[in-house]
C-alpha positions in Angstrom: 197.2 -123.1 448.9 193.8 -122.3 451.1 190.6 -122.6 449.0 188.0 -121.6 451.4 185.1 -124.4 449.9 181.8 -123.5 449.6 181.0 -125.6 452.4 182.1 -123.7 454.6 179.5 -121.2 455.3 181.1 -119.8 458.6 184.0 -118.2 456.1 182.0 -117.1 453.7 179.2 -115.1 456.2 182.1 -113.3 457.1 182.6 -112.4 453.3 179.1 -111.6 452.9 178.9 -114.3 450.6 176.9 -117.6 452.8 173.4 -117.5 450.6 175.6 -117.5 447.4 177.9 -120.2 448.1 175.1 -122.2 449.4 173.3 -122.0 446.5 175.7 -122.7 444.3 176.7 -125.8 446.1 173.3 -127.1 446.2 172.7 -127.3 443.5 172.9 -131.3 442.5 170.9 -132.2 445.0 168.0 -129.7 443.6 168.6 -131.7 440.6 167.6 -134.7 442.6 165.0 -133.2 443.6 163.6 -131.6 440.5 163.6 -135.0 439.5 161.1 -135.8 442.2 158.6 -133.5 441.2 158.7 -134.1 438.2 157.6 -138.0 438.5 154.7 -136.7 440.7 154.1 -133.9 437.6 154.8 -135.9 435.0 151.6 -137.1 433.9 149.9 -133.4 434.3 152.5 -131.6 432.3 151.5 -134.3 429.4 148.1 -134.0 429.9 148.5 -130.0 430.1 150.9 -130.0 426.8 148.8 -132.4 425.3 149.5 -132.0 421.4 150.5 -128.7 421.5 154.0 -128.9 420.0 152.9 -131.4 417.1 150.5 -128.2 415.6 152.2 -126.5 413.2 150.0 -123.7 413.6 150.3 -123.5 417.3 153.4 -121.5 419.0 155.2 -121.7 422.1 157.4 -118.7 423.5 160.0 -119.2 426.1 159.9 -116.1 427.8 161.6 -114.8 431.5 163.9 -111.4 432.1 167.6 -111.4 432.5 168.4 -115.0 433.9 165.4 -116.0 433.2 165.1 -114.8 429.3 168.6 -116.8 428.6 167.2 -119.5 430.3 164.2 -118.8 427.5 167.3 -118.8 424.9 169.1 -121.9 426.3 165.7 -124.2 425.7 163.6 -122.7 422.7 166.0 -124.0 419.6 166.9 -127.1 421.2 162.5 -128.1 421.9 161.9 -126.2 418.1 164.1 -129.0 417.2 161.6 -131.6 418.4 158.2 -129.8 417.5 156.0 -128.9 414.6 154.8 -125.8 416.1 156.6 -123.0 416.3 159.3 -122.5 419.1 160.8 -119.5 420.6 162.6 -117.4 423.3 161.2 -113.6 423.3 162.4 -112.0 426.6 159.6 -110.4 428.7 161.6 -107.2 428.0 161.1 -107.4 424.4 157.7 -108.6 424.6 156.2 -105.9 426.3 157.8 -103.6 423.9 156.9 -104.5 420.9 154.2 -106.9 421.2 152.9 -107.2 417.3 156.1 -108.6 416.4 155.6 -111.7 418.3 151.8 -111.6 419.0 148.9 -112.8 416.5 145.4 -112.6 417.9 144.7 -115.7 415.4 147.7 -117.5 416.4 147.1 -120.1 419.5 149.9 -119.3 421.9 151.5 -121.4 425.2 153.2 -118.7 426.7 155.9 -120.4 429.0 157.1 -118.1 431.7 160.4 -118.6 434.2 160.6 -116.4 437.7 162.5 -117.1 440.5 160.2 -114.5 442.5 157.1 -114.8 440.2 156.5 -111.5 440.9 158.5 -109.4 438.4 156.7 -106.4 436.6 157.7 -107.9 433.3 156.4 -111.7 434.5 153.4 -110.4 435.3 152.9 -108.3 432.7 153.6 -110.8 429.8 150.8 -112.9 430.9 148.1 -110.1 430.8 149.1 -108.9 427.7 149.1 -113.0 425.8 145.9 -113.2 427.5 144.4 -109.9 426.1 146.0 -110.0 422.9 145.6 -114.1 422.0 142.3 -115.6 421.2 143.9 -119.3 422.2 146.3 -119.0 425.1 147.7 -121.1 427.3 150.1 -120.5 430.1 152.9 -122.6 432.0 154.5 -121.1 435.0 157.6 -122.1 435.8 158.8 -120.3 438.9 160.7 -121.0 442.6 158.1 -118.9 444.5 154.6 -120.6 445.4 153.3 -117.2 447.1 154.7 -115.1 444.1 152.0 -113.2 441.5 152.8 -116.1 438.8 151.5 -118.7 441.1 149.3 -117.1 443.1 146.9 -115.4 440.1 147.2 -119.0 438.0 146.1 -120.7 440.6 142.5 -122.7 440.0 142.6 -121.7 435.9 142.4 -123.8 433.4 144.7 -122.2 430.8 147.3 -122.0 433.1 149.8 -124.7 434.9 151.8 -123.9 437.0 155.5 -125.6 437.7 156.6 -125.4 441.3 160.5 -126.0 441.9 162.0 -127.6 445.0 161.5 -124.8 447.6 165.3 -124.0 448.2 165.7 -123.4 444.6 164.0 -120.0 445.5 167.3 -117.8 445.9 168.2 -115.5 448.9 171.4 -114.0 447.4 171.1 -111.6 444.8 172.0 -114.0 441.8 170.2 -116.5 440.3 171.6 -119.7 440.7 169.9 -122.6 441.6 166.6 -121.0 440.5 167.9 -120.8 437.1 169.5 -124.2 436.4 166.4 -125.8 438.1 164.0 -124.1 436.2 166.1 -124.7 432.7 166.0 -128.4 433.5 162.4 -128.2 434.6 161.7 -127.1 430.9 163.6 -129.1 429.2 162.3 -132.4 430.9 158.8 -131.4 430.4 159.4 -130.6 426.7 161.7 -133.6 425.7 160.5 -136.5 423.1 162.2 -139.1 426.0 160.0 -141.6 428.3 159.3 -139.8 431.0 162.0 -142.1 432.8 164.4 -141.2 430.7 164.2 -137.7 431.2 164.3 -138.3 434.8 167.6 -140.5 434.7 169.0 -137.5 432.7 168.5 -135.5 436.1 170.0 -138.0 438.7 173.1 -138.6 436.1 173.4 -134.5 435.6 173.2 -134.1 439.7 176.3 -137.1 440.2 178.5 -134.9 437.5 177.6 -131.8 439.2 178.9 -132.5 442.5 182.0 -134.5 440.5 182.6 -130.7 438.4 181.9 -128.7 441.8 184.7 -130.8 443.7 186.9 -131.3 440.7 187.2 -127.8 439.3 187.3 -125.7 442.4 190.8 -125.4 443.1 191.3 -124.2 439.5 188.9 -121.9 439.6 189.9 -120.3 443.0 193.2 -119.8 441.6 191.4 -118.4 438.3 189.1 -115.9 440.3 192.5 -114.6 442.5 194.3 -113.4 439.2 193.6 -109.8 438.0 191.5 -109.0 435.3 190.1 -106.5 433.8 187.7 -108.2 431.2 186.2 -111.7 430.8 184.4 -113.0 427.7 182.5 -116.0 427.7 182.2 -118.1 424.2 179.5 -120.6 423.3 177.8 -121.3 420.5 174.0 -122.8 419.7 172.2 -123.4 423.0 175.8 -122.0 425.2 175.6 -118.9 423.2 172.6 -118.3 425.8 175.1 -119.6 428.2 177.7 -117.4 427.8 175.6 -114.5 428.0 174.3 -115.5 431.7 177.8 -116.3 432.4 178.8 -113.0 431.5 175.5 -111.3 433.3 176.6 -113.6 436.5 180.2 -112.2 436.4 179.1 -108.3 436.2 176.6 -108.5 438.5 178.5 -109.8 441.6 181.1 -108.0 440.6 179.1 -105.1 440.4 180.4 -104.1 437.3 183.9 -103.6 438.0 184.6 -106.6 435.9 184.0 -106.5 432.3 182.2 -109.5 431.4 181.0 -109.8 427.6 179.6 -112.7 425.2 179.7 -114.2 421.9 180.3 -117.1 419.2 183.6 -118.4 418.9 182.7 -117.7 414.9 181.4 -114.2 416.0 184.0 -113.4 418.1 186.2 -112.4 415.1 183.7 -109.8 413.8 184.9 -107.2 416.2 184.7 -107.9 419.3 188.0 -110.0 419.6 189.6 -105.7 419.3 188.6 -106.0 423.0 191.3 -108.4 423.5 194.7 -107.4 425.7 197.2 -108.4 428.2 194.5 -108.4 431.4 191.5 -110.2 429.3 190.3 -113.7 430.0 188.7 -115.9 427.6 186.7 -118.5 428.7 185.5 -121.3 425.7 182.1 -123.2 426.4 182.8 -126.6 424.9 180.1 -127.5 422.5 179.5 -131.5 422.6 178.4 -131.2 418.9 181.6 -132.6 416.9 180.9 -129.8 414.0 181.1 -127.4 416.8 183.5 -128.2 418.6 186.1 -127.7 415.7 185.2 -124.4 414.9 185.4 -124.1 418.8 189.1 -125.2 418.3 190.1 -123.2 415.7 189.3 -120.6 417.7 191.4 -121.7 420.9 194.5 -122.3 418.2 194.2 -118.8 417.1 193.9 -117.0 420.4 196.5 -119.6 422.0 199.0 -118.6 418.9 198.4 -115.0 419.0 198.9 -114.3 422.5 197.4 -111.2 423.0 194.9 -112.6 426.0 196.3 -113.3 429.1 194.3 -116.2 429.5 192.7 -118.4 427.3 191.1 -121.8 428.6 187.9 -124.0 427.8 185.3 -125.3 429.5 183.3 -128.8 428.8 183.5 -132.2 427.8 186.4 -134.2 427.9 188.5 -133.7 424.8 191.5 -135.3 423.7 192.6 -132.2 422.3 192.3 -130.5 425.6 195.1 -128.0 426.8 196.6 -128.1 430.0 194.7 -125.9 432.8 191.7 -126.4 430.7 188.0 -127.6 432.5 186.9 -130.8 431.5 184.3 -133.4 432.6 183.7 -136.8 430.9 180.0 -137.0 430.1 177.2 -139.3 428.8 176.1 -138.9 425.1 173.5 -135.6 426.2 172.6 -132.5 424.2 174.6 -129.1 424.9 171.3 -127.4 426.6 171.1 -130.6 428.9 174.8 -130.4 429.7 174.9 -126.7 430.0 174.2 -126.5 434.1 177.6 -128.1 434.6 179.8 -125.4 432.8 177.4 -122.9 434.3 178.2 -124.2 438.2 182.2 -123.0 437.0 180.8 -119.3 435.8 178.8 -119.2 439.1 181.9 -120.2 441.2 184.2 -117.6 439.5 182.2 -114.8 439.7 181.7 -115.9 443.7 185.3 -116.2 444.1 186.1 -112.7 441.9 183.7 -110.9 443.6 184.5 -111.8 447.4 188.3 -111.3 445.9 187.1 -107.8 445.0 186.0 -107.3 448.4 182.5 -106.9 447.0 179.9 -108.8 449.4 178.4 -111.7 447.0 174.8 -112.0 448.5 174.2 -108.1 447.9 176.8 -106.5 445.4 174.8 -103.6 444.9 173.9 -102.4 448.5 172.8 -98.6 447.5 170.1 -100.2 445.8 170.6 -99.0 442.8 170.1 -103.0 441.4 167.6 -105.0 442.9 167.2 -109.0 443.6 163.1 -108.0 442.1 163.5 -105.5 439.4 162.0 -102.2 440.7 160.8 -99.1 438.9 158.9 -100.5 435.8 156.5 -98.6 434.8 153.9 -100.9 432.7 152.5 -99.1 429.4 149.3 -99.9 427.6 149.0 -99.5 423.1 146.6 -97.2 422.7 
């Protein structure tokens, strides 16, 4: 069987598909990279963070739009686990909305923003509105773009820090990729408990599995992306709940829409949704590497396995011995879900490739009316009266 790899960047120009594929497949060596930064950023993120997440009457929000928010969701609960302050993921989206929900002029804030661009209404937005509404804010900028509006208007302030990625990261195709598993692992280096050295071994061991998954599974998941479908779900639970969802968002946007791509728990998923279940649906599990997890994960996998209305049901993760045949697994070190969740998300990103050039859709620009942009267009910022 041909499996056009993403290497080849001839094959997939002709596909419309080069900037995709190329950022897909670069991603490990980002990792590397990331890694390097972060050694020669290390020591200002500390002194930046200082003890911010010790206070319990401090708070930190995650925050980003789309991508970016789940990448928000992917790191807040696993960091709140770590801190005495108070840790969330509010998406710009929801911010901007309702503001006094998650806002308190007495409450000191670190508002923690992720943009590929930099330069999205919301982004930009968010950050105006912490800084009117908060007495005591803070701001770290994590974004791909060093000419974007997040970089350029934090520049020389001291409140604000700003967290360049490797320049590549920075994503020509329409989809975030390597922007967002860059700036996910960006965050949860600079937030972890770990030696610095730790953290940064963490990134050189994730970017050797990444190139071993990317090898490994793409045969699989050629084959996967060539059979019809009319519907994929995406499971995960804790941190991959957040996973799923991007997974999900990846699929339908290079698809543009004409794959149904939905999320949930593998607990939630029986609360409904699993009615969406027939002959032409996929089901995709996100292992959990938590053991308590990971049974309720299985359960799961038994039932839909047994019932056989789906007409595909695999899992994706850690190596199991429980595994099923023509499920994708990878043996990995001892490391939390949200560390491990960029190597499950490289299969999402390479399916949704391979499904949307096997639409004939172009990858790098699914929506070529316009009527979705790479920089969301047409917000219209509004101001409480």
């Amino acid at each position: 069987m041909d499996v056009t790899p993403l290497s080849d960047l001839t094959a997939w120009q002709r596909l419309g598909g080069a900037h995709t594929a190329e950022e897909i497949a670069q991603q490990p060596a980002l990792w590397e990279q990331l890694a390097n930064t972060l050694a020669n950023a290390g020591a200002g993120i500390t002194a930046f963070l200082g003890d911010w997440l010790h206070n319990p009457t401090h708070r930190v929000i995650f925050t980003g739009a789309g991508s970016s928010g789940f990448i928000a969701e992917m790191v807040a609960d696993p960091i709140n686990a770590q801190a005495a302050a108070d840790v969330r993921a509010v998406h710009t989206t929801s911010l901007l909305t309702h503001p006094a929900l998650y806002l308190a002029a007495d409450r000191p804030t670190l508002l923690v923003s992720f943009g590929r661009s930099g330069s999205s209404p919301e982004s930009v937005a968010a950050v105006d509105l912490v800084r009117e509404r908060v007495a005591n804010a803070r701001f770290l900028d994590i974004t791909c773009n060093p000419d974007g509006e997040l970089a350029r208007r934090g520049a020389g302030r001291a409140d604000t820090f700003t967290l360049l990625m490797p320049p590549a990261s920075c994503d020509r195709a329409f989809a975030m990729t390597s922007s967002l598993s860059c700036m996910m692992l960006a965050a949860l280096a600079s937030f972890d408990s770990a030696p610095w050295p730790q953290r940064l071994q963490r990134l050189s061991t994730l970017a050797a599995l990444g190139r071993q998954a990317l090898a490994q599974w793409e045969p699989a998941v050629a084959t996967l992306a060539r059979t019809p479908c009319s519907r994929v779900i995406y499971l995960g639970s804790g941190p991959l709940e957040a996973l799923a969802r991007e997974a999900s968002l990846k699929l339908l946007e290079l698809t543009a829409g004409r794959v149904l791509a939905l999320a949930n728990t593998p607990l939630g998923f029986r609360h409904g949704p699993k009615s969406t279940l027939d002959a032409s649906t996929l089901v995709i599990v996100l292992r959990s590497a938590d053991p308590l997890a990971r049974r309720y994960e299985q359960d799961l996998l038994d039932e839909l396995r047994r019932d056989g209305i789906a007409g595909r049901v695999l899992s994706v993760g850690p190596e199991l011995a429980d595994a099923a045949p023509g499920d994708l697994t990878l043996t990995v070190p001892a490391l939390p879900d949200a560390w491990l969740a960029p190597l499950w998300l490289t299969m999402a990103q390479v399916h949704a490739l391979r499904r949307s050039a096997a639409l004939g859709i172009t990858p790098d620009n699914p929506f070529p009316d316009g009527t979705v942009n790479r920089v969301v267009q047409g917000v219209t910022i509004h101001h409480a009266a």
